[in-house]
Each structure stands twice: as structure tokens, then as C-alpha cells.
N, C-alpha and C positions, 0 to 999 in steps of 0.2 A: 047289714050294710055298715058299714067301717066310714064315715065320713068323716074328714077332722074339724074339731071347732075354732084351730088357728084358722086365720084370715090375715088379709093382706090389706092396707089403705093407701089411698093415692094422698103425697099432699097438692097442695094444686101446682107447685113448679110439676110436679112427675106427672102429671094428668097435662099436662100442655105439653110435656116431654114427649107422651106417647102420641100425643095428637099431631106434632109436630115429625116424627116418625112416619106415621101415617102418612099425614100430605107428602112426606118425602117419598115413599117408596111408592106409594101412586104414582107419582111423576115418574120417576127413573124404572121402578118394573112392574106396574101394571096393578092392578084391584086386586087380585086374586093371590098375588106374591105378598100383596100388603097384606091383606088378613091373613094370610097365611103365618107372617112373620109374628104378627100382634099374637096370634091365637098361642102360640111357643110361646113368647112371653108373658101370657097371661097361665100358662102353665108352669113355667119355670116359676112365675113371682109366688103363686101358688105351693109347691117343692118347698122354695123358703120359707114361705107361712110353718109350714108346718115342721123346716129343719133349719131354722133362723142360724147355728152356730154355724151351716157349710159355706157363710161366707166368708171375708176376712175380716178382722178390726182393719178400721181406716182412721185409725185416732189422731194420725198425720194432718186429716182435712178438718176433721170433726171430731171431739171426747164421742165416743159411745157409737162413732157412726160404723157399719159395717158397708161390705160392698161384694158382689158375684158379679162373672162376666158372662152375659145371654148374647151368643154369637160377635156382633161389632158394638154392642153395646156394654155398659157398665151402671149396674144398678145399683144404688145405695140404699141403704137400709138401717131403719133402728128397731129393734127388738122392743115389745110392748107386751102387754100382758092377754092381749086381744091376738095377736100374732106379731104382724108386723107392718110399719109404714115405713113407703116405699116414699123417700127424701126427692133424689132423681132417679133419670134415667138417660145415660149420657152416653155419648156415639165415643168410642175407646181414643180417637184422636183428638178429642177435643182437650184442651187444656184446662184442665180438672180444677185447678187451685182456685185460676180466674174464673171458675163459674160460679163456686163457691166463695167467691170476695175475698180470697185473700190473696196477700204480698208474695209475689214472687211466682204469678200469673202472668202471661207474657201476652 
């Protein structure tokens, strides 16, 4: 068995990120679209765990921070020695700077 011992951590903005997810696609396509959707990202954030560099630096928002895009969403990410923790998890329109506190968020 090959399993890897990266791992992946929510901090709690991404753990509300994805809950918030959830109750969305519930509403708009149904239980079974939403776990559907989560279960992909729970596999993708996984991929990163274990291949942390296939994102990009986002050193723009954050020193250190990286970032992949899983379907309409945008994950951000910091490389740790454990794997990785998962900062957000953000819907690709949303206005990225302002979510993260800085100047020149609209």
C-alpha cells in the first residue's frame, strides 16, 4: 500500500469556506451535486497535500501564500511540513484582495 503521509488542514476561515459551499450548492443543485462537488475537493486538496509546488505563489495577496483552481473555486494554500493548510477556499469571482483585508478590494 503506497499511502502518503502529507496531509492537508483546514484553518477555520476554509472550514466555513467549505460549509458555506455546501449550504450553497444544496440550495441551487440539490444533496447529491453538493457532495458530489465537496468529495472532488476533498480529493483535489488531497493531490496538493502531497504535490504542494502544482499551485502558484500568490505572494501578491500573501508572502508564502500559494493558490490552485478546483473547478469555480480558488484554493489557497501554505506549504508546511505536515503537508499543507488550506488558508481559503474562495468562489473564482469573488474579489480576492477584499477577502483577504487588503487595499484595493472593491
Amino acid at each position: 500500500m503506497n499511502e502518503s503521509l502529507n496531509v492537508y488542514r483546514l484553518s477555520v476561515a476554509a472550514a466555513k469556506d467549505i460549509n458555506d459551499i455546501y449550504d450553497y450548492s444544496i440550495d441551487r443543485f440539490g444533496e447529491q451535486q453538493a457532495v458530489r462537488y465537496l468529495a472532488g475537493l476533498d480529493e483535489r486538496l488531497s493531490y496538493l497535500a502531497d504535490r504542494p509546488e502544482a499551485g502558484r505563489t500568490r505572494d501578491e495577496v500573501r508572502k508564502g501564500l500559494m493558490s490552485f483552481v478546483y473547478e469555480k473555486h480558488v484554493v489557497f494554500y501554505r506549504m508546511m511540513k505536515y503537508g499543507i493548510r488550506i488558508v481559503r477556499v474562495l468562489h473564482a469571482s469573488m474579489d480576492i484582495p477584499k477577502q483577504f483585508g487588503l487595499k484595493g478590494g472593491s
